[in-house]
C-alpha positions, 0 to 999 in steps of 0.5 A: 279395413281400408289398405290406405289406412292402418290403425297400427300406424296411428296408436303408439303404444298400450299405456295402462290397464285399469282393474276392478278391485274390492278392497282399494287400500289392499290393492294399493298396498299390494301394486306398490309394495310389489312392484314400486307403484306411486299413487298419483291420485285417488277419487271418491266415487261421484267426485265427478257425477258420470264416474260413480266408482272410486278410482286410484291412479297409479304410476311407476314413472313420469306418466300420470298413470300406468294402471287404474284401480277401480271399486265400486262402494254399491257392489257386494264383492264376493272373494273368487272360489273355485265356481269362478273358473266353471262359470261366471262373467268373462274375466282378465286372464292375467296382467304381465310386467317385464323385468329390465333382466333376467337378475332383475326378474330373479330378485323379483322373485324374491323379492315377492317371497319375501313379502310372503306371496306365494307364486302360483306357476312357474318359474317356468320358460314358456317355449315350445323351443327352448331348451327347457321349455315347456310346450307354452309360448312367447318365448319367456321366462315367467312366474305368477302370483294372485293380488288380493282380489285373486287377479293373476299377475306375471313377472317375466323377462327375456321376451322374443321378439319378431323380426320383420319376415315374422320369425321369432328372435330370442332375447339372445338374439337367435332367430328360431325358424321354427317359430313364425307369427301368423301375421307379419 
C-alpha cells in the first residue's frame, strides 16, 4: 500500500451485513420482533436477471438498509447440526448490535427472553482486565442468541474505545495501560 494513499481515509464507515437465510418469512419476523427492523423492500428471486436470489431489505433508520437477507429458492437447506462446527464451508462467526446503554442492553435481555429466545453465552464481560471479566476481548458486556437458521448474533454495550497512542479507554473513560492495539 502506497504511504500517500490510505484506504481508511476514503471509507466512512461499515454500512450493512447481508445473511443467507432459509426461511425469509422467519427471518424477518425474528430481525424485526428482536431488534425493532422495518422492511424497506423485498424481491422475488430474478425480479432483476443477474440477481437469482430473493432478497429482504431491512432498515432501523432513515438508511435504505442496515442488513440484507438473502435465500435462494434453488437451494436444498439443511438445519445446522453438530458437523457444522467440525467441518463444512467457511461461515460468519457471529453479528453484533450495540445497545445505546447498559439499561438498554439489560432490557434487551429481557426483552429476547420474553419472546422465549434462549441466550446461548453470556451475559458475560469480555476482558482480560476488568473486574469481572473473563479472559476474552473488546472490553464489553455481552450476550448471544441463534436467529432461526442458527447465525450467532451478540447484543453488547460499553465497548472500549482506542485512544490515539493506542491504548484501550473503557466506556467510563479509563485508560488500561495494560491494554494496547497492535496497530495504532
Amino acid at each position: 500500500m502506497s504511504a500517500a494513499f490510505n484506504p481508511k481515509d476514503k471509507i466512512r464507515r461499515f454500512h450493512h451485513v447481508a445473511l443467507e437465510v432459509s426461511d425469509m418469512a422467519a427471518s424477518i419476523n425474528f430481525y424485526c420482533d428482536v431488534f425493532g427492523y422495518q422492511l424497506t423492500e423485498q424481491h422475488e428471486a430474478s425480479e432483476v436477471p443477474a440477481i437469482p436470489v430473493e432478497l429482504a431489505f431491512l432498515r432501523l433508520g432513515e438508511n435504505h438498509h442496515d442488513m440484507v437477507l438473502s435465500t435462494d429458492p434453488n437451494k436444498n437447506y439443511r438445519a445446522r447440526d453438530d458437523r457444522d462446527d467440525r467441518e463444512g464451508p467457511v461461515a460468519i462467526h457471529h453479528v453484533a448490535w450495540q445497545c445505546e446503554s447498559r439499561e438498554s442492553w439489560l432490557e434487551m435481555i429481557e426483552h429476547v427472553k420474553n419472546l422465549g429466545l434462549e441466550i446461548v453465552r453470556g451475559p458475560v464481560v469480555h476482558s482480560a482486565w476488568q473486574e469481572g471479566g473473563e479472559g476474552s476481548w473488546g472490553e464489553n458486556e455481552s450476550f448471544y442468541v441463534l436467529d432461526p437458521d442458527g447465525h450467532k448474533v451478540e447484543l453488547f454495550c460499553d465497548m472500549a474505545t482506542i485512544a490515539d497512542d493506542g491504548v484501550f479507554v473503557s466506556h467510563k473513560g479509563q485508560r488500561i495501560e495494560e491494554a494496547k492495539a497492535l496497530e495504532y
